[in-house]
FIDRENVO-319227 format. One record per residue: x, z, y of N, C-alpha, C in turn; residue number from 1; residue in one letter. Coordinates in steps of 0.1 Angstrom, whole numbers. Layout:
<rs>
<nc1 X, nc3 Z, nc2 Y, cac1 X, cac3 Z, cac2 Y, cc1 X, cc3 Z, cc2 Y, k NUM, r A>
...
</rs>
This chain:
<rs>
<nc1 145, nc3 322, nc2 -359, cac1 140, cac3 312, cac2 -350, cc1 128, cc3 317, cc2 -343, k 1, r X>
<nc1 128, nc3 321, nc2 -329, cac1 116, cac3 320, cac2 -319, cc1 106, cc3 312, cc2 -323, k 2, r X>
<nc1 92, nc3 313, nc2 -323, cac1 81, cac3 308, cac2 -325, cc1 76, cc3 308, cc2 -314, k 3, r X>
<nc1 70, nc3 300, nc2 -307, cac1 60, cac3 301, cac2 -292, cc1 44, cc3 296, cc2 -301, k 4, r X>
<nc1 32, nc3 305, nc2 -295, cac1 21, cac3 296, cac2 -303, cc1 12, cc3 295, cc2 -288, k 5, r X>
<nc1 4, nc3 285, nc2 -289, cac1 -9, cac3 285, cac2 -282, cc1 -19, cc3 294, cc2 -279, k 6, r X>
<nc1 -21, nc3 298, nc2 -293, cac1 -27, cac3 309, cac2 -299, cc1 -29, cc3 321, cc2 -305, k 7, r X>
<nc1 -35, nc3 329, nc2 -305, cac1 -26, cac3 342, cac2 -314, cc1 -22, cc3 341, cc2 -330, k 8, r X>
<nc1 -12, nc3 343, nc2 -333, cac1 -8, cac3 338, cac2 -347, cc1 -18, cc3 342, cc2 -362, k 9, r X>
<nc1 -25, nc3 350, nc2 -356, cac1 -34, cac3 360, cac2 -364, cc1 -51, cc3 352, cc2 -364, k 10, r X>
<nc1 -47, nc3 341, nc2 -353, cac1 -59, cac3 332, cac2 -355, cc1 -60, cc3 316, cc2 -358, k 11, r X>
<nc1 -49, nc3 312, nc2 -367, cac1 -44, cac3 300, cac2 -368, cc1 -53, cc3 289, cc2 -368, k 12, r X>
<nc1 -53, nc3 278, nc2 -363, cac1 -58, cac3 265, cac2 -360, cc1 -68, cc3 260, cc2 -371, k 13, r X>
<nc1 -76, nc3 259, nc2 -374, cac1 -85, cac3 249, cac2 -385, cc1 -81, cc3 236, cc2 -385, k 14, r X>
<nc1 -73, nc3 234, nc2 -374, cac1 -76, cac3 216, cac2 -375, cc1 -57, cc3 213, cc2 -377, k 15, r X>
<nc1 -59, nc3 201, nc2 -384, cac1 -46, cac3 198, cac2 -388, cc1 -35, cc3 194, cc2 -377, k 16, r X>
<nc1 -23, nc3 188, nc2 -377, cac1 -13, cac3 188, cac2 -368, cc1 -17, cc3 171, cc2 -365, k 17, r X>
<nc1 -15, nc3 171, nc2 -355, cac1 -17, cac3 156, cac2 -353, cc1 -6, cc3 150, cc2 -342, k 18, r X>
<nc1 2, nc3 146, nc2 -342, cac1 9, cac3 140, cac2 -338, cc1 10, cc3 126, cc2 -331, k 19, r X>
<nc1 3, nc3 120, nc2 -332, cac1 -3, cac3 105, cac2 -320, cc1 -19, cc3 109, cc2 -321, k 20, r X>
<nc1 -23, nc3 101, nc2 -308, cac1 -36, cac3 99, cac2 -305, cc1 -45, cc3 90, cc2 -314, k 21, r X>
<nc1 -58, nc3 91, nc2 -319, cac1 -65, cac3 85, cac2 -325, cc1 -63, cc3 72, cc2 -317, k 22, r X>
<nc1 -69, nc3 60, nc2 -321, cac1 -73, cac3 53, cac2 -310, cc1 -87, cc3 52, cc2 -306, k 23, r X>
<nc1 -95, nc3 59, nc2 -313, cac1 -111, cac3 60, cac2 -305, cc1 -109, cc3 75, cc2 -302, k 24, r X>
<nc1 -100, nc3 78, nc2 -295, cac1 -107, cac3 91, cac2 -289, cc1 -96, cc3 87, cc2 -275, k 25, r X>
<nc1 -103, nc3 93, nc2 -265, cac1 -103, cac3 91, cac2 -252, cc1 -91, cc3 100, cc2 -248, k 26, r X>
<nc1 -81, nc3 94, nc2 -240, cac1 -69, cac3 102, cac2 -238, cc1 -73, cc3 118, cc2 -229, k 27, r X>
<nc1 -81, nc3 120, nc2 -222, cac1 -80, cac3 130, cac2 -217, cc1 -88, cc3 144, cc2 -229, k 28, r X>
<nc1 -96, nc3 138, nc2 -237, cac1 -99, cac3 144, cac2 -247, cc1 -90, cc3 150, cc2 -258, k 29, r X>
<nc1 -80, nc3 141, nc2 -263, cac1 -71, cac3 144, cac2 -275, cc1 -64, cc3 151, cc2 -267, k 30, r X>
<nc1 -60, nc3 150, nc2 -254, cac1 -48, cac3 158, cac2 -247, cc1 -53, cc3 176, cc2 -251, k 31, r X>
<nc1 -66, nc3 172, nc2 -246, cac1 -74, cac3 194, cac2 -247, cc1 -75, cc3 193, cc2 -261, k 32, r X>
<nc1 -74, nc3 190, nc2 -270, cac1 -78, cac3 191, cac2 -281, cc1 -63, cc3 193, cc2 -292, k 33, r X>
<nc1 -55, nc3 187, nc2 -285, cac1 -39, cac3 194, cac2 -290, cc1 -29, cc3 199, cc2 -281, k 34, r X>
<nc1 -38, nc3 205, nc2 -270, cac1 -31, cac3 212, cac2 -266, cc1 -34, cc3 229, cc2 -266, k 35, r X>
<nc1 -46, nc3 229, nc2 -277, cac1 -51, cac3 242, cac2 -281, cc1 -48, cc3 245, cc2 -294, k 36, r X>
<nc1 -41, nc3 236, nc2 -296, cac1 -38, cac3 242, cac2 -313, cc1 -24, cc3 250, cc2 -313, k 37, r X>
<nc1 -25, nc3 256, nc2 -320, cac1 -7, cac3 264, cac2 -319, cc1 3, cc3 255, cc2 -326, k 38, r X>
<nc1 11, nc3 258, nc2 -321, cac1 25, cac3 242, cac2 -326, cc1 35, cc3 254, cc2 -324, k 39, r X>
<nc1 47, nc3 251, nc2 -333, cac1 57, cac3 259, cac2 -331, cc1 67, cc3 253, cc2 -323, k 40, r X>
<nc1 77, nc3 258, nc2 -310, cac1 85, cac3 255, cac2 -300, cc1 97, cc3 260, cc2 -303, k 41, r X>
<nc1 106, nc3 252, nc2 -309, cac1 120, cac3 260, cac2 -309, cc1 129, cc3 254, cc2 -298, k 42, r X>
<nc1 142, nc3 261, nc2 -297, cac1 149, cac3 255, cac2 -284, cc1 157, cc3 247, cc2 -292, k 43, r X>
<nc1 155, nc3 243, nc2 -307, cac1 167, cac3 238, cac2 -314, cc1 166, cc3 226, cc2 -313, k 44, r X>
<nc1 148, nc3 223, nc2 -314, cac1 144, cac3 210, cac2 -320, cc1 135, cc3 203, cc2 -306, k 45, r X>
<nc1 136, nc3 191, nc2 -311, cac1 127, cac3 185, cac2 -299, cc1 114, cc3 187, cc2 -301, k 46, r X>
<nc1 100, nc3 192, nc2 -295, cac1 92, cac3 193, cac2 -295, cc1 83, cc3 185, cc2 -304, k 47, r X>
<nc1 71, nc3 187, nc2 -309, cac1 65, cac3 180, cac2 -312, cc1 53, cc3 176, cc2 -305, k 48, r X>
<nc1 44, nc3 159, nc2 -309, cac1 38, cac3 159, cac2 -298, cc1 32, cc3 171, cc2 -292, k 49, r X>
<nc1 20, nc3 176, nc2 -303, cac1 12, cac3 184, cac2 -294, cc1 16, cc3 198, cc2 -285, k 50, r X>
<nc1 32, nc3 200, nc2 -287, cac1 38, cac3 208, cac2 -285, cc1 44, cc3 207, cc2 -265, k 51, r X>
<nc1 48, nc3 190, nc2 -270, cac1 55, cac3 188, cac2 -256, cc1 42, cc3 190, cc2 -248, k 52, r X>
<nc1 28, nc3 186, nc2 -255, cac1 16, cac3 186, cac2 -242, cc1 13, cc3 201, cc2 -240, k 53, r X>
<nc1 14, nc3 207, nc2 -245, cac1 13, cac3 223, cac2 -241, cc1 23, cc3 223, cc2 -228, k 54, r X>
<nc1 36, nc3 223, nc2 -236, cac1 49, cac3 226, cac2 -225, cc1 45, cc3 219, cc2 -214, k 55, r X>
<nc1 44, nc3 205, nc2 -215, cac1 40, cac3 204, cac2 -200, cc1 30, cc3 203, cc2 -193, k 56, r X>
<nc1 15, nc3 209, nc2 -198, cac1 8, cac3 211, cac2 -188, cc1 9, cc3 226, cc2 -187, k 57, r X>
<nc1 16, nc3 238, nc2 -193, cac1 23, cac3 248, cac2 -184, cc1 35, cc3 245, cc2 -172, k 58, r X>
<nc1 38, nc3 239, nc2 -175, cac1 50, cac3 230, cac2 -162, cc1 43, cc3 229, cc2 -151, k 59, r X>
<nc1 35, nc3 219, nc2 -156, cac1 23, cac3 213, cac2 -143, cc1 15, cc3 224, cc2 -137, k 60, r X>
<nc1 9, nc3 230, nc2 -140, cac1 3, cac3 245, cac2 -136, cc1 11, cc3 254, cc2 -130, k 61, r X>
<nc1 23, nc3 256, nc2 -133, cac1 32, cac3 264, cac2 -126, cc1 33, cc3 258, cc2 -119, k 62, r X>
<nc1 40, nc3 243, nc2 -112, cac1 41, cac3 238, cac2 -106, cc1 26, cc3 239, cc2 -92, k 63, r X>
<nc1 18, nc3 234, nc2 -97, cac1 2, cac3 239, cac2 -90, cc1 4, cc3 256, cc2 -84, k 64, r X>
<nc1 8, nc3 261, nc2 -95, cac1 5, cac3 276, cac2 -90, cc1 16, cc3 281, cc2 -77, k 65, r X>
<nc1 30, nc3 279, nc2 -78, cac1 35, cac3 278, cac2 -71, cc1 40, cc3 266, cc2 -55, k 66, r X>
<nc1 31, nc3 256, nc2 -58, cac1 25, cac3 252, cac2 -46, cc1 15, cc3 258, cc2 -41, k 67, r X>
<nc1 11, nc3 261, nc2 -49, cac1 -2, cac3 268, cac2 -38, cc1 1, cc3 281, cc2 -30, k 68, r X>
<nc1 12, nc3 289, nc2 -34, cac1 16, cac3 300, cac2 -26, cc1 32, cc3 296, cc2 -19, k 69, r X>
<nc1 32, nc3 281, nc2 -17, cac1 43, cac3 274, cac2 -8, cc1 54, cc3 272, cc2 -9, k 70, r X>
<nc1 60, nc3 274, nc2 -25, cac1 70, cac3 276, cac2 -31, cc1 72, cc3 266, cc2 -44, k 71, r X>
<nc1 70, nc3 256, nc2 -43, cac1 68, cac3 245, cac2 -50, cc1 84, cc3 244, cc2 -55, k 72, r X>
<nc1 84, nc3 238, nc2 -70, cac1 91, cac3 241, cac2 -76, cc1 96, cc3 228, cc2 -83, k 73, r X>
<nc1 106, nc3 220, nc2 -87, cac1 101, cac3 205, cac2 -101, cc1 105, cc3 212, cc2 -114, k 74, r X>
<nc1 98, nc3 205, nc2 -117, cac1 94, cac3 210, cac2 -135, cc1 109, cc3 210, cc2 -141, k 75, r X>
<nc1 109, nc3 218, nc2 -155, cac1 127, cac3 218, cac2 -159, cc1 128, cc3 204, cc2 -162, k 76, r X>
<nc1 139, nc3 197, nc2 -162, cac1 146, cac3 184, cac2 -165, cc1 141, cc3 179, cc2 -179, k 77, r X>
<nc1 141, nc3 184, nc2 -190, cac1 140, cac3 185, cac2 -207, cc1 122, cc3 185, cc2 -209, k 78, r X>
<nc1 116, nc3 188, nc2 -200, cac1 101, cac3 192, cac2 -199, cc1 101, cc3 177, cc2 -193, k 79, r X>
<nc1 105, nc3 180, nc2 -180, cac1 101, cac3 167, cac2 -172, cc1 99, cc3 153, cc2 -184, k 80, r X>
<nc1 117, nc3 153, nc2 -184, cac1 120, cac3 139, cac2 -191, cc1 106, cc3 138, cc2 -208, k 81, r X>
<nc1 105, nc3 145, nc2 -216, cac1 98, cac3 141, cac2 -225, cc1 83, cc3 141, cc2 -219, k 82, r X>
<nc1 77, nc3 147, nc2 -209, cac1 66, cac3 145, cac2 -201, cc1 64, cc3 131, cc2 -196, k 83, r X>
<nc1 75, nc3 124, nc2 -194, cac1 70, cac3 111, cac2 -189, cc1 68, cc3 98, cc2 -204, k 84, r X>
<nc1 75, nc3 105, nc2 -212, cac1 70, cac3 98, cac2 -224, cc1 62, cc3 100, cc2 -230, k 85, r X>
<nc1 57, nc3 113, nc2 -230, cac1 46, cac3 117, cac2 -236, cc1 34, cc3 109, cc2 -232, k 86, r X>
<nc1 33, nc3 113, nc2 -217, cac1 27, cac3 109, cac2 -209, cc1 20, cc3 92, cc2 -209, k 87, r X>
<nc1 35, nc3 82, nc2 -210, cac1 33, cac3 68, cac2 -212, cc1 27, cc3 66, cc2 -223, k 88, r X>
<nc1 31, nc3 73, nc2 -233, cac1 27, cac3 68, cac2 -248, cc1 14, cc3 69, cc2 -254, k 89, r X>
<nc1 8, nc3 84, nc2 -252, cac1 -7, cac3 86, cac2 -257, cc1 -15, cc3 90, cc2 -242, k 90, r X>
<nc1 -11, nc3 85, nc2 -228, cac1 -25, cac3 86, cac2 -219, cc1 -25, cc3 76, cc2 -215, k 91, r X>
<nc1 -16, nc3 64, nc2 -219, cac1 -14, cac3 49, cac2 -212, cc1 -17, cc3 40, cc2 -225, k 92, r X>
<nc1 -8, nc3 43, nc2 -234, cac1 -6, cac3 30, cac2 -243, cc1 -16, cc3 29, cc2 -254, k 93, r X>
<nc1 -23, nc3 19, nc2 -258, cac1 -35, cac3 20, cac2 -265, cc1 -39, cc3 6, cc2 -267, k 94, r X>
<nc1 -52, nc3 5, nc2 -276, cac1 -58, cac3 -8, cac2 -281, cc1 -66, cc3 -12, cc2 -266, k 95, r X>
<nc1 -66, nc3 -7, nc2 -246, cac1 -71, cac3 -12, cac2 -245, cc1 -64, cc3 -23, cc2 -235, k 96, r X>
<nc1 -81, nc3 -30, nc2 -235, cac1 -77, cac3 -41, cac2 -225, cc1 -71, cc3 -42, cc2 -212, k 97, r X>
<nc1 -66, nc3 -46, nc2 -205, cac1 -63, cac3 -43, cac2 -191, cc1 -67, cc3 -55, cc2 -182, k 98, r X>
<nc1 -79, nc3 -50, nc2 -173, cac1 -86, cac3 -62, cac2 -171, cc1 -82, cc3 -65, cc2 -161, k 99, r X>
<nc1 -70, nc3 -64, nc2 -156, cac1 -59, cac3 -70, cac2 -145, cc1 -49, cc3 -84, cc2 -148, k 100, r X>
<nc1 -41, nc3 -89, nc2 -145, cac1 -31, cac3 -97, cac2 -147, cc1 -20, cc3 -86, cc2 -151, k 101, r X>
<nc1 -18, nc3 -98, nc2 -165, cac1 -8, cac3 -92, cac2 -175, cc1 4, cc3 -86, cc2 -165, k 102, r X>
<nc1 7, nc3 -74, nc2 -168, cac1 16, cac3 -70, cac2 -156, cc1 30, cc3 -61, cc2 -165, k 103, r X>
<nc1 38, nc3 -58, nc2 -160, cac1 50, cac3 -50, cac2 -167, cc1 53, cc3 -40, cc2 -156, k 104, r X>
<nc1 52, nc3 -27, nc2 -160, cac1 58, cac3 -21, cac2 -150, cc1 65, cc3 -7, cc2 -155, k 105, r X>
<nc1 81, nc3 -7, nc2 -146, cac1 93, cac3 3, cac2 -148, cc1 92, cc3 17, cc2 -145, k 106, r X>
<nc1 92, nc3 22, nc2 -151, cac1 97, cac3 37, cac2 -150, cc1 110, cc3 44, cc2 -145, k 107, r X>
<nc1 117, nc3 47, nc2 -136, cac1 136, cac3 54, cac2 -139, cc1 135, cc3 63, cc2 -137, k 108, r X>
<nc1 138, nc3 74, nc2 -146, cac1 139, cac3 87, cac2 -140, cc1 155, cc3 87, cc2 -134, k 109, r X>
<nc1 159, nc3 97, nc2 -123, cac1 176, cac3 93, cac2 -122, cc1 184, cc3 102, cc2 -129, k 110, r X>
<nc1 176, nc3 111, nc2 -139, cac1 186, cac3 116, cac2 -151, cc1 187, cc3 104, cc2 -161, k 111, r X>
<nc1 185, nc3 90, nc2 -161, cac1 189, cac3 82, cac2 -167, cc1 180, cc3 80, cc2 -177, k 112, r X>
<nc1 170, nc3 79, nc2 -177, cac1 164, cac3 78, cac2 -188, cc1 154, cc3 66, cc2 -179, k 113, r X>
<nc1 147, nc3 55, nc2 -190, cac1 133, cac3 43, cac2 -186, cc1 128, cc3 42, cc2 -193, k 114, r X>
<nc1 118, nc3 39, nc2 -188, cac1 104, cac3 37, cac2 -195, cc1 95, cc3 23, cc2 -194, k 115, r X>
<nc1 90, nc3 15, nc2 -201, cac1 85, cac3 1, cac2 -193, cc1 71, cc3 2, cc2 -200, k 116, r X>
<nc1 61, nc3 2, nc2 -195, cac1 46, cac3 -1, cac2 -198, cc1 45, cc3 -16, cc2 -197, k 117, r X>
<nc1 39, nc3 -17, nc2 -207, cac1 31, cac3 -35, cac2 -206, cc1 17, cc3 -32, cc2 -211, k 118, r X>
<nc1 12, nc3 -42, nc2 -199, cac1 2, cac3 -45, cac2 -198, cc1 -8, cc3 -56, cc2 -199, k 119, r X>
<nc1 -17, nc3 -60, nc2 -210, cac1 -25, cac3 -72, cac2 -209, cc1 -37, cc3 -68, cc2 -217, k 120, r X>
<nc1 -42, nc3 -76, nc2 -217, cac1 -54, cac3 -78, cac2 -222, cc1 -56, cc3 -78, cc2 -237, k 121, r X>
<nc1 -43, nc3 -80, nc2 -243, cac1 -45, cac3 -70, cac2 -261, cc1 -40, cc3 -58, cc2 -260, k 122, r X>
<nc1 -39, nc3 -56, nc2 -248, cac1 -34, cac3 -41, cac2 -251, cc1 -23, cc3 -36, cc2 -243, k 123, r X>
<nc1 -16, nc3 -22, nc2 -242, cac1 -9, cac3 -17, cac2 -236, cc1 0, cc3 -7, cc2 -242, k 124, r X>
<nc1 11, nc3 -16, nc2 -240, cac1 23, cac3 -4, cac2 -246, cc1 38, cc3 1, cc2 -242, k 125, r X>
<nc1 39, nc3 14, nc2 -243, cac1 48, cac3 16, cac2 -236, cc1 61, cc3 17, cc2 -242, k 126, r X>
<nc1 74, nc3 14, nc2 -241, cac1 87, cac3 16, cac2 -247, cc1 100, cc3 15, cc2 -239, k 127, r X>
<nc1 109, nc3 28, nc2 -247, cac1 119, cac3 33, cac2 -240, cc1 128, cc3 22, cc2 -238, k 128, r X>
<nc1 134, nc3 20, nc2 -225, cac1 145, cac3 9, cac2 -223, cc1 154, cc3 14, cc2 -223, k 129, r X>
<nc1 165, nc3 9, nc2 -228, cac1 180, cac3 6, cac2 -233, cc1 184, cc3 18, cc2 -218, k 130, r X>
<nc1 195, nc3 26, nc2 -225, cac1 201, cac3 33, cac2 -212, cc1 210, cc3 23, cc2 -204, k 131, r X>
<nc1 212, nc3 28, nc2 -189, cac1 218, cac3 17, cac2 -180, cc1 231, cc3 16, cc2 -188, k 132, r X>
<nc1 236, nc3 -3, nc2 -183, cac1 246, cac3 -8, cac2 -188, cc1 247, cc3 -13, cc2 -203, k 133, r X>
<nc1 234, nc3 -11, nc2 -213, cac1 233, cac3 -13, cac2 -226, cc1 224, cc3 -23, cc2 -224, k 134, r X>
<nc1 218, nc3 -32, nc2 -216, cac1 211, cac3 -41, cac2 -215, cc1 218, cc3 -53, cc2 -216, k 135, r X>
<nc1 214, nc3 -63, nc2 -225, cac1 223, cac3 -78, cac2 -224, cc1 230, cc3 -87, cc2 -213, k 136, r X>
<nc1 242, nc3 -94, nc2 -215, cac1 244, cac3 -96, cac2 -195, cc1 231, cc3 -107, cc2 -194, k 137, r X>
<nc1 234, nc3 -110, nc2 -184, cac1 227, cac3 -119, cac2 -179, cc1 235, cc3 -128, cc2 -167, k 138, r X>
<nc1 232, nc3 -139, nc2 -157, cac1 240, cac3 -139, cac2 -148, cc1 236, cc3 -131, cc2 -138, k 139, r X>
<nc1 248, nc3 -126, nc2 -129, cac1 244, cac3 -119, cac2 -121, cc1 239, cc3 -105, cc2 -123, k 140, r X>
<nc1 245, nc3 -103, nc2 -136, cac1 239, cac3 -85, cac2 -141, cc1 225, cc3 -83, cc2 -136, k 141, r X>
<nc1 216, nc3 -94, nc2 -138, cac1 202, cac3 -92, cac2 -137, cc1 197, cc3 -83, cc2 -153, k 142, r X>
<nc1 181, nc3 -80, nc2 -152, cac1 180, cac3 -77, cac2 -161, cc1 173, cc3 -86, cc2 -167, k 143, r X>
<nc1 172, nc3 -84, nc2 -178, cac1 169, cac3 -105, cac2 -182, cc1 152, cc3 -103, cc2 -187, k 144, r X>
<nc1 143, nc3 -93, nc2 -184, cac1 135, cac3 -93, cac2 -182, cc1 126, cc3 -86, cc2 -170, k 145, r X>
<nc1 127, nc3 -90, nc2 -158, cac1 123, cac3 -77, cac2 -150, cc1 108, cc3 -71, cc2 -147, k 146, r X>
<nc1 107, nc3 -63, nc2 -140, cac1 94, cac3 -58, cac2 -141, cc1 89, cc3 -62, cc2 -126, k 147, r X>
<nc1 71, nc3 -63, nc2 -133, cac1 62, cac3 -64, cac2 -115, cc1 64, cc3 -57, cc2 -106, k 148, r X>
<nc1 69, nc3 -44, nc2 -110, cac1 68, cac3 -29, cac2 -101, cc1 78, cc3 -22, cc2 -107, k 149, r X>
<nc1 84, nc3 -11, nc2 -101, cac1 89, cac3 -2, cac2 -108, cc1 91, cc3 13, cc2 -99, k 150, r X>
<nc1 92, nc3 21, nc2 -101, cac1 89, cac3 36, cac2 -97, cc1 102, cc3 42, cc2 -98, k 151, r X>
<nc1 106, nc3 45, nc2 -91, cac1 120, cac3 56, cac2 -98, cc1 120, cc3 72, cc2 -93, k 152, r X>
<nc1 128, nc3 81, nc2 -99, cac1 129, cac3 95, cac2 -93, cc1 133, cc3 100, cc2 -100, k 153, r X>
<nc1 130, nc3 112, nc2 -95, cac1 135, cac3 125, cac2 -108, cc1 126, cc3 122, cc2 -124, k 154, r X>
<nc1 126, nc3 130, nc2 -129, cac1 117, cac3 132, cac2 -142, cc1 101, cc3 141, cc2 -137, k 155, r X>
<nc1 109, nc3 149, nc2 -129, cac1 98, cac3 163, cac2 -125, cc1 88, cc3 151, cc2 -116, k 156, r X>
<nc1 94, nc3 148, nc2 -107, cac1 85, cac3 135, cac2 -98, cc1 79, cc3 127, cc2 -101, k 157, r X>
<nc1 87, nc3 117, nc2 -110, cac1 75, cac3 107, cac2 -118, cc1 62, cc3 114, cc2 -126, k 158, r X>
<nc1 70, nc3 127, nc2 -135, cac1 51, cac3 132, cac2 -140, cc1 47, cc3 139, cc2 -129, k 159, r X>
<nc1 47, nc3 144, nc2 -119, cac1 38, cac3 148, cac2 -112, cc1 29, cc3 138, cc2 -105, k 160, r X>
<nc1 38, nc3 128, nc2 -99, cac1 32, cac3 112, cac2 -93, cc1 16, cc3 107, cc2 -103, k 161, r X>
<nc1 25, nc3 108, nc2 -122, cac1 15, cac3 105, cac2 -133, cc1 4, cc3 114, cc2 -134, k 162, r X>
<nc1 7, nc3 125, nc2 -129, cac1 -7, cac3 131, cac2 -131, cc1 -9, cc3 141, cc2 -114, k 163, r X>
<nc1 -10, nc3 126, nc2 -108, cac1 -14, cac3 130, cac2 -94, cc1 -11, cc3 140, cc2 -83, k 164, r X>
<nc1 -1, nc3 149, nc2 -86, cac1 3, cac3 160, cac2 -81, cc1 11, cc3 155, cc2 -67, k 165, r X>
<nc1 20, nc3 143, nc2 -67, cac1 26, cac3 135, cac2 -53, cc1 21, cc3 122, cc2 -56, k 166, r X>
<nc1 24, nc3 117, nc2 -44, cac1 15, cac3 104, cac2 -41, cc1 30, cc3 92, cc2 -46, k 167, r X>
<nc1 26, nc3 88, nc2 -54, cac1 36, cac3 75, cac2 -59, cc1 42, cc3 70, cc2 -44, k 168, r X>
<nc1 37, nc3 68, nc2 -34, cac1 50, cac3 66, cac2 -21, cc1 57, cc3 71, cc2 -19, k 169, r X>
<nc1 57, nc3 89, nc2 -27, cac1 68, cac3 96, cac2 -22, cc1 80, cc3 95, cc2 -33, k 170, r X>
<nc1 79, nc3 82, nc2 -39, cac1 92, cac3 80, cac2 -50, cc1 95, cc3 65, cc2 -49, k 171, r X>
<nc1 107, nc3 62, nc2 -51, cac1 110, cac3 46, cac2 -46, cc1 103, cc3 38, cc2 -56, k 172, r X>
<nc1 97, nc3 26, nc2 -48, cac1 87, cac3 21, cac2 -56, cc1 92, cc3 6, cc2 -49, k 173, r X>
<nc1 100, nc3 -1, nc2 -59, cac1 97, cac3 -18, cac2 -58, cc1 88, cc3 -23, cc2 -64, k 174, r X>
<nc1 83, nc3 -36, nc2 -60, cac1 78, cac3 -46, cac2 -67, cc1 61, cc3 -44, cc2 -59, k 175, r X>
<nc1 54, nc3 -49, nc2 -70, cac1 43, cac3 -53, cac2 -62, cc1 34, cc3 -36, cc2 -63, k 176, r X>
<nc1 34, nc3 -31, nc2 -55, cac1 31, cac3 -16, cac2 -49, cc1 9, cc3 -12, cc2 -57, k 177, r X>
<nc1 6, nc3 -27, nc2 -60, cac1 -10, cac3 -28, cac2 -59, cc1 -12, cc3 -26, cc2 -72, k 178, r X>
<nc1 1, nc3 -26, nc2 -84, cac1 -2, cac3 -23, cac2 -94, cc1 -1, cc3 -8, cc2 -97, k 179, r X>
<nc1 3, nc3 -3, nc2 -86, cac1 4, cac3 11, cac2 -92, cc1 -8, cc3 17, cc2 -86, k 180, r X>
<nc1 -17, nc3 16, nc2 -78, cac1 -33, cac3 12, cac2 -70, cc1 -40, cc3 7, cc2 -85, k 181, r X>
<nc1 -41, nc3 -2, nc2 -90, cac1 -45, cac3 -4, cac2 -101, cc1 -46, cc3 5, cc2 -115, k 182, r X>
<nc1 -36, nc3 10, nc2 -115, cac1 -33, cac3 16, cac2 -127, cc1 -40, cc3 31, cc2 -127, k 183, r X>
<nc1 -38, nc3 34, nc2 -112, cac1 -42, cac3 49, cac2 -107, cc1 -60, cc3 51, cc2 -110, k 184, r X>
<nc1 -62, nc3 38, nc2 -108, cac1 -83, cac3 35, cac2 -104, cc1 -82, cc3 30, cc2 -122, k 185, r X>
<nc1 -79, nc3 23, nc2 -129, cac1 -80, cac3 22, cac2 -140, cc1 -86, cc3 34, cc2 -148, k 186, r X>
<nc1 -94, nc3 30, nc2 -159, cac1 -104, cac3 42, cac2 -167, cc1 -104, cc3 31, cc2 -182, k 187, r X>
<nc1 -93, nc3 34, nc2 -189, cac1 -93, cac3 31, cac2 -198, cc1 -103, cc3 26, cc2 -212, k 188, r X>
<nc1 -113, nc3 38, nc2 -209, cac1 -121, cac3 40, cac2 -217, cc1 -136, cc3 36, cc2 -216, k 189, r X>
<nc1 -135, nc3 30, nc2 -198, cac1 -148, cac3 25, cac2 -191, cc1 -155, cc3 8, cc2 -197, k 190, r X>
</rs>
């Protein structure tokens, strides 16, 4: 089995494997802080957290690097897709408050995969929705909960949108457009 490390193998990590975010430590913090540790990458297995954050902020970087010399690229599919969960889970979801009106908002990537953030004031959490057509009927094949907003696109698109790389209008966006203005100016930690 291929091993990918962070770091040179010959200098292994002091600090233990950590796999979710504390909740007093600040998302952009824990992100640098496991994404320097060496994690092993096989192609067999799904990544682990601190693993997928490596993988995809080399995605993101290539992506950067190769925009910048005009040849822009979207991230692989398998990168993308767990980047947007990754992403939801430990740089969104958390003990904080959201000093907005309680809001819900959709994620689609169009390889089929969703994502729904909720948002209020105990808190914010993100979870995978039912793949299309697994959702309960309703009348009118509504969804029997829907969201304020919702975003749709590729996988590569949505995380570049999440970490600012395209501007969320360049991906179809229903619903109320001011929560994703919100979300963007939001500072979790402020």
């Amino acid at each position: 089995m291929n091993t990918v490390r962070g770091t040179p193998s010959d200098h292994p990590s002091p600090h233990p494997a950590v796999t979710h975010r504390p909740q007093h430590a600040a998302p952009t913090a824990w992100r640098l802080r496991g994404a320097a540790r060496p994690q092993p990458v096989t192609r067999a297995a799904r990544y682990p957290a601190p693993a997928i954050t490596l993988v995809l902020e080399v995605a993101v970087h290539t992506y950067d690097a190769r925009l910048a010399l005009g040849a822009p690229q979207p991230l692989p599919d398998q990168a993308a897709l767990d980047g947007v969960d990754e992403f939801l889970s430990t740089s969104c979801a958390g003990p904080y408050a959201w000093p907005h009106k309680p809001s819900v908002v959709d994620y689609h990537a169009t390889e089929g995969r969703s994502w729904r953030l909720t948002l209020s004031a105990d808190g914010v959490r993100s979870t995978r929705l039912p793949t299309s057509g697994t959702l309960p009927a309703t009348a009118a094949g509504q969804d029997p909960d829907p969201a304020d907003a919702s975003l749709r696109g590729t996988a590569s698109d949505l995380v570049l949108a999440l970490y600012g790389r395209v501007p969320v209008d360049s991906l179809k966006l229903d619903g109320d457009r001011h929560l994703f203005d919100q979300l963007l100016a939001w500072d979790p930690d402020a």
